[in-house]
BALOBA-1460 file (C-alpha; in Angstrom, 3 decimals):
// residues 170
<rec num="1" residu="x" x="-224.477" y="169.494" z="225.618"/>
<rec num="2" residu="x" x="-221.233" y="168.604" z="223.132"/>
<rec num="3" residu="x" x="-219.765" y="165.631" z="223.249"/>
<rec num="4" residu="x" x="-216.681" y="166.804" z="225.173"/>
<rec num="5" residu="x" x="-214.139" y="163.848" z="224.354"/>
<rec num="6" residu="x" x="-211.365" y="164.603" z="226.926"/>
<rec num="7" residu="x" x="-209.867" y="161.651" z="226.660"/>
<rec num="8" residu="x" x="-209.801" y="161.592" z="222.762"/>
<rec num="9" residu="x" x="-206.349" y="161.621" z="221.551"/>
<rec num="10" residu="x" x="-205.142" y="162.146" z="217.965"/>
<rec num="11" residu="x" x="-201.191" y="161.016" z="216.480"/>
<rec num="12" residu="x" x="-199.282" y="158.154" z="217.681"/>
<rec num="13" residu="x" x="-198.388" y="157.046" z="220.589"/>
<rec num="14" residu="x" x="-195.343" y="158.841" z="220.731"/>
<rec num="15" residu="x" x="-196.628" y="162.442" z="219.736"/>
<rec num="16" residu="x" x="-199.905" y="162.388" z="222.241"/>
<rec num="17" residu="x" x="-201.932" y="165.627" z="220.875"/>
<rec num="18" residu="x" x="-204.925" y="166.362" z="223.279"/>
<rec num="19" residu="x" x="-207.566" y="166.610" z="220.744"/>
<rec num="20" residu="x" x="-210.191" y="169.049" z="222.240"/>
<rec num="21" residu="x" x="-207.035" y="171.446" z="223.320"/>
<rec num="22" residu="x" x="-205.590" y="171.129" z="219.907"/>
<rec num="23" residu="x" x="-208.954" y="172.268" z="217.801"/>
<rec num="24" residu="x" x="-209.000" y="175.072" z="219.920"/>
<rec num="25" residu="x" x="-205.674" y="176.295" z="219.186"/>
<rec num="26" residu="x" x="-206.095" y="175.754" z="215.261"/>
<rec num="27" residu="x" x="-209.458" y="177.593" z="215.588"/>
<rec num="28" residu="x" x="-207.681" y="180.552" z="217.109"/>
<rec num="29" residu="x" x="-205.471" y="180.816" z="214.734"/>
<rec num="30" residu="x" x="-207.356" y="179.933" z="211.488"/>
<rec num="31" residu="x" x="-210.903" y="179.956" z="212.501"/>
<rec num="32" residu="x" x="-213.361" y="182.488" z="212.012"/>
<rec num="33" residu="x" x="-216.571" y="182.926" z="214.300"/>
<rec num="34" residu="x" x="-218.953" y="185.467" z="212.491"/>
<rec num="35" residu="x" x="-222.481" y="186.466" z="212.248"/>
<rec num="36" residu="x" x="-223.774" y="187.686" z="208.699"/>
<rec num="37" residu="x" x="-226.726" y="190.424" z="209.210"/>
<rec num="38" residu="x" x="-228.252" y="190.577" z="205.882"/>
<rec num="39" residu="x" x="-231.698" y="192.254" z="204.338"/>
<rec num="40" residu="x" x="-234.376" y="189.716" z="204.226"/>
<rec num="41" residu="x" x="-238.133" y="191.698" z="203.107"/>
<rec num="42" residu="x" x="-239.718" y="188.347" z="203.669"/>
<rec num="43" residu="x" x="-238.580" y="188.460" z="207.668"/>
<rec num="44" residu="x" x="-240.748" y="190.892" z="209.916"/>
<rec num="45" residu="x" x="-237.635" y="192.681" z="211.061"/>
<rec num="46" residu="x" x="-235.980" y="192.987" z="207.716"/>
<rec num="47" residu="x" x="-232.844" y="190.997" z="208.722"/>
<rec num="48" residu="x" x="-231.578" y="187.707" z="208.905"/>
<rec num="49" residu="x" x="-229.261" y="186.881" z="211.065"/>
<rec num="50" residu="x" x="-226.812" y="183.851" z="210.267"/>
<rec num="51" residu="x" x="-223.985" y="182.412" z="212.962"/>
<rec num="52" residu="x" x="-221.492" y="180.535" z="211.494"/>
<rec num="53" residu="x" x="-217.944" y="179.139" z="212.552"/>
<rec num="54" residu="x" x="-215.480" y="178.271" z="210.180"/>
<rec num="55" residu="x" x="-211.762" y="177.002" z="209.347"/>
<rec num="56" residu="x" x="-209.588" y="176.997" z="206.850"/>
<rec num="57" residu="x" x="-206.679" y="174.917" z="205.391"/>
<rec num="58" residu="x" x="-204.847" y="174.074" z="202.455"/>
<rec num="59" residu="x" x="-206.787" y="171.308" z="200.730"/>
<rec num="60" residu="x" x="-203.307" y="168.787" z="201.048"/>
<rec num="61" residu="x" x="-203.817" y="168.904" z="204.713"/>
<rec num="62" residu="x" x="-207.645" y="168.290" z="204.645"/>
<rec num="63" residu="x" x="-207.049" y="165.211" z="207.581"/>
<rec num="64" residu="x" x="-207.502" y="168.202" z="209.799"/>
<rec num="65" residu="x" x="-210.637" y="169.637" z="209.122"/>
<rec num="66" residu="x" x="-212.046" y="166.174" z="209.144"/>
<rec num="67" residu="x" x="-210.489" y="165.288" z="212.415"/>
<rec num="68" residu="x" x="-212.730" y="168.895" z="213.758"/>
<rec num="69" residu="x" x="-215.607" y="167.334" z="211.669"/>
<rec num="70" residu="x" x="-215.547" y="163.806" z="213.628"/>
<rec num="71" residu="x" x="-214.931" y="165.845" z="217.070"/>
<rec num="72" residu="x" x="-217.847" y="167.901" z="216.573"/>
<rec num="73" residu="x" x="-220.070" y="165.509" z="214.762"/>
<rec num="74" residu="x" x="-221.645" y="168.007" z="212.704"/>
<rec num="75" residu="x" x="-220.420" y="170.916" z="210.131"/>
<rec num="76" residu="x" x="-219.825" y="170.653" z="205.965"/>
<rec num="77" residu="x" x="-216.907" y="170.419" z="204.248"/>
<rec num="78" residu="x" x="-216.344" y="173.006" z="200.901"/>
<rec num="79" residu="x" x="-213.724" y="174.289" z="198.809"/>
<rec num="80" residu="x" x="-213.372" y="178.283" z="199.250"/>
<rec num="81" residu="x" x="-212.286" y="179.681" z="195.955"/>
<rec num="82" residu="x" x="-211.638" y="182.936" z="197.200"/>
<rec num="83" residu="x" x="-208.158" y="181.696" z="198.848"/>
<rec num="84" residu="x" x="-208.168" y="178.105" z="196.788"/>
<rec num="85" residu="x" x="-208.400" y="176.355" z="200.533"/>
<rec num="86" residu="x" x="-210.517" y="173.911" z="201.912"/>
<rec num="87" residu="x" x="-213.183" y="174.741" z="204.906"/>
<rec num="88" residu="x" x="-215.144" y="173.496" z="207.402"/>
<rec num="89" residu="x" x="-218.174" y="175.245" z="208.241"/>
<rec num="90" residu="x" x="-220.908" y="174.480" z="211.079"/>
<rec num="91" residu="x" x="-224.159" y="177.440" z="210.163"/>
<rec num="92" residu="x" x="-226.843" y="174.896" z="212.254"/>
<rec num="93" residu="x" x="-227.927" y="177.525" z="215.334"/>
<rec num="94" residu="x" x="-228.867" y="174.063" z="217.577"/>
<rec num="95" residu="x" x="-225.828" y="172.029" z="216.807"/>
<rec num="96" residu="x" x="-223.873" y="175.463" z="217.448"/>
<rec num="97" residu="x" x="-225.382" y="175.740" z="220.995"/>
<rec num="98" residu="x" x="-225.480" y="172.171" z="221.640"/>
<rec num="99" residu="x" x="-221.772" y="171.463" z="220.681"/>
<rec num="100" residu="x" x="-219.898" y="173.823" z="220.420"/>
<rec num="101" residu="x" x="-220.342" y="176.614" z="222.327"/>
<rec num="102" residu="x" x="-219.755" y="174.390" z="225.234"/>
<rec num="103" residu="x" x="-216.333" y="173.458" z="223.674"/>
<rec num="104" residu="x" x="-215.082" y="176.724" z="223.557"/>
<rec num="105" residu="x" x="-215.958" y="177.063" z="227.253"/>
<rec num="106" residu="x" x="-214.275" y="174.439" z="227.839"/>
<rec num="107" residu="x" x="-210.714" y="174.640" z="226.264"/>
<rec num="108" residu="x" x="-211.087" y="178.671" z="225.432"/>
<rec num="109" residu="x" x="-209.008" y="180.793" z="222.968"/>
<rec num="110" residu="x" x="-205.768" y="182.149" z="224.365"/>
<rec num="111" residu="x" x="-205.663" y="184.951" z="221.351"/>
<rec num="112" residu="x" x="-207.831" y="188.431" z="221.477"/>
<rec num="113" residu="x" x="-209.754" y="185.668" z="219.361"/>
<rec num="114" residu="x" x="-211.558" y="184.824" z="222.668"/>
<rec num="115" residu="x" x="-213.629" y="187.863" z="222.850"/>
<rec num="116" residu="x" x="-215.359" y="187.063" z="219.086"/>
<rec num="117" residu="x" x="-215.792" y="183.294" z="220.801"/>
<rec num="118" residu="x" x="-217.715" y="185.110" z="223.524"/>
<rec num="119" residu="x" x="-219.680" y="187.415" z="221.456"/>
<rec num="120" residu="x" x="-220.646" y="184.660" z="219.036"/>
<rec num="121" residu="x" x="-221.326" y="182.612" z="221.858"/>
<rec num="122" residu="x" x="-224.035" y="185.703" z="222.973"/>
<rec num="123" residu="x" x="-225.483" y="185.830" z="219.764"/>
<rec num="124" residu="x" x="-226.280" y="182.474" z="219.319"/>
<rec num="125" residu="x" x="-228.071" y="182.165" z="222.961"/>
<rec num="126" residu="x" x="-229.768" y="185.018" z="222.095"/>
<rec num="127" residu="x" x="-231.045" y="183.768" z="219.060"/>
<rec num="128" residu="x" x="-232.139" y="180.330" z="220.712"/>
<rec num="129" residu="x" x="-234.535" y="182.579" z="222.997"/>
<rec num="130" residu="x" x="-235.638" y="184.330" z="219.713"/>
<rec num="131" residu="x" x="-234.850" y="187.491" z="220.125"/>
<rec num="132" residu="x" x="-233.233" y="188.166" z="216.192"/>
<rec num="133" residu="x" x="-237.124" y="188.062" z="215.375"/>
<rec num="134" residu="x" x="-238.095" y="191.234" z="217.385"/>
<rec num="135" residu="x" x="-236.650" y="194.859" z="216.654"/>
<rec num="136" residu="x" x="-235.166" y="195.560" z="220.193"/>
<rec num="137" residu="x" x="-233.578" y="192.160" z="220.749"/>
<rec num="138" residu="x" x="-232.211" y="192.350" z="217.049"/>
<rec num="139" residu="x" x="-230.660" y="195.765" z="217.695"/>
<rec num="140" residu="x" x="-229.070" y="194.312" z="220.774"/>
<rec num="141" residu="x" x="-227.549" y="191.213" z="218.610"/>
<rec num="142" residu="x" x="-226.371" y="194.258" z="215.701"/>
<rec num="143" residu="x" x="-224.441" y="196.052" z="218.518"/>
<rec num="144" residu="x" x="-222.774" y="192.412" z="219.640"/>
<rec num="145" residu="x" x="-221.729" y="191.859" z="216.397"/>
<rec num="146" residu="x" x="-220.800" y="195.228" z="215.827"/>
<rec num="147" residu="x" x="-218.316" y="194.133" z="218.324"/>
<rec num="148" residu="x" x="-216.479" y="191.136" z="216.931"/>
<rec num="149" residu="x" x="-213.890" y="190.669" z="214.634"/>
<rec num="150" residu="x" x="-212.359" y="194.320" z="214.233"/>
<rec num="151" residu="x" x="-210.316" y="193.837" z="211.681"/>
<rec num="152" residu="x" x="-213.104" y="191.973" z="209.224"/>
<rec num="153" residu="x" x="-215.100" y="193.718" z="206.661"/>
<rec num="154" residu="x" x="-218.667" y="194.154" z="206.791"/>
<rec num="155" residu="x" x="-221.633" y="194.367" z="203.917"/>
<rec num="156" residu="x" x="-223.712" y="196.133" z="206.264"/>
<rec num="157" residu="x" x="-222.567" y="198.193" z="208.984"/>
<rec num="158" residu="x" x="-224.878" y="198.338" z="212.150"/>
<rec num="159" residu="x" x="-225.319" y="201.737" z="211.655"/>
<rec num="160" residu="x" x="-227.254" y="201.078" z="208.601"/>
<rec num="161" residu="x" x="-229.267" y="197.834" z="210.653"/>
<rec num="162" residu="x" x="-229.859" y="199.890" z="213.956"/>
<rec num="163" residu="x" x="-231.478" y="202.986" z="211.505"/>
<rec num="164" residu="x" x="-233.517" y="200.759" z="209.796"/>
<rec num="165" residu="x" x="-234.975" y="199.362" z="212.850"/>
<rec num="166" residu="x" x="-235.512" y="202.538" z="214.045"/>
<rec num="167" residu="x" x="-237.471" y="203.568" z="211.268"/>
<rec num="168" residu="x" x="-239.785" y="200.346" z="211.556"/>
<rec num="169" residu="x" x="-240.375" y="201.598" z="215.123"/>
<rec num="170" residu="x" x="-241.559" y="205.414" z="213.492"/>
């Protein structure tokens, strides 16, 4: 379970922030929770499957991405030279389930954002139980993620991943 730090205020004393509320807000507006479905030959089902959360923000104001890095006690910090910004990025499935997943159920997304958060949130338990290694459970992760983020742009579409499971299964 995440260290859930209710009490954990960031600021001065005059401008209280609460911090768990706060991350959720800047992660609905400049977060990104998204699951990569790529080939993999070396896999049995031909696809990898790869959860990731990330946020972005303009390297100059970098005290906020660490302040999401202490809360969460995990992720990596990297410049993104396709938009010159500066992310935080958490890809580790366990430290995903473990902290948080349970963060986002906590203080949820007030944004449309909240549906990818659930979605992501599927995938990744689904994953834990293993199902991304087997065709069926994979398709049923492809059509999840099929689901989030509407507006993104995708390498592979899950038309292309569902028909190539199905011809493993011929």
């Amino acid at each position: 379970m995440a260290n859930l730090r209710p009490a954990q205020y960031a600021g001065s004393q005059t401008s209280r922030v609460n911090l768990p509320s706060y991350i959720s807000g800047y992660v609905d507006g400049e977060g990104c929770f998204n699951v990569s479905i790529a080939p993999r030959k070396t896999l049995r089902v031909g696809w990898e499957v790869r959860p990731s959360l990330s946020v972005s923000q303009n390297g100059d104001r970098s005290e906020v991405l660490l302040a999401i890095q202490d809360y969460f006690g995990c992720g990596t910090l990297r410049p993104d030279r396709s938009d010159m910004t500066l992310k935080w990025e958490i890809r580790s499935l366990p430290l995903l389930v473990e902290r948080v997943l349970p963060h986002f159920e906590a203080y949820p997304l007030l944004s449309g954002k909240q549906r990818d958060a659930e979605l992501f949130s599927a995938v990744c338990l689904r994953m834990l139980e293993g199902e991304h290694l087997e065709p069926a459970g994979l398709a049923a992760i492809v059509r999840l993620v099929g689901e989030m983020n509407p507006s993104g742009i995708r390498r592979y579409s899950p038309t292309v991943i569902l028909n190539s499971l199905w011809e493993m299964k011929a």
